[in-house]
C-alpha positions in Angstrom: 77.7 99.9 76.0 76.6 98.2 79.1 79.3 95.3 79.0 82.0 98.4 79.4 80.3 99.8 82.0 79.9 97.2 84.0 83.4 96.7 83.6 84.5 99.8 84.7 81.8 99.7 87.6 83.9 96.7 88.6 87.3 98.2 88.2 86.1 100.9 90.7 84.9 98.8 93.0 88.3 96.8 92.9 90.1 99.6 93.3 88.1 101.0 96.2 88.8 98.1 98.1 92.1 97.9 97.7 92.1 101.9 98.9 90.0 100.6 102.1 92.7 97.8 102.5 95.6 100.3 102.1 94.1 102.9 104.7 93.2 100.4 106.8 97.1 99.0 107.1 98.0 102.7 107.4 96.4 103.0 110.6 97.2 100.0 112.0 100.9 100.8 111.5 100.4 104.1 112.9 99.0 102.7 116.2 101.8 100.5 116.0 104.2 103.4 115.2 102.8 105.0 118.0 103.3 102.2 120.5 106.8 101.8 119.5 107.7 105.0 120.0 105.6 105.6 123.9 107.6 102.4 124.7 111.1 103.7 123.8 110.6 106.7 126.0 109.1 104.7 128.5 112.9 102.6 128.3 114.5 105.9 128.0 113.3 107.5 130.9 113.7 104.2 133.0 117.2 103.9 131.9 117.3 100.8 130.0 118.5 101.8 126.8 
């Protein structure tokens, strides 16, 4: 029936953003990540930890 499908059709597309959302935070908290980390060895390596 078409009602269900459209249903489902907008399920999927729910779900796909939420997948876009969800990689999207994923590589903002591994630039993040990575900054962290460059800036610990930068303090390392200048003594200040």
């Amino acid at each position: 029936p078409l009602a269900e499908q459209r249903r489902i059709v907008a399920e999927l597309q729910a779900v796909q953003e939420k997948i876009k959302a969800l990689k999207e935070a994923q590589a903002a908290t591994e630039a993040e990540l990575k900054r962290l980390e460059q800036s610990i060895l930068d303090k390392a390596f200048r003594g200040e930890l």
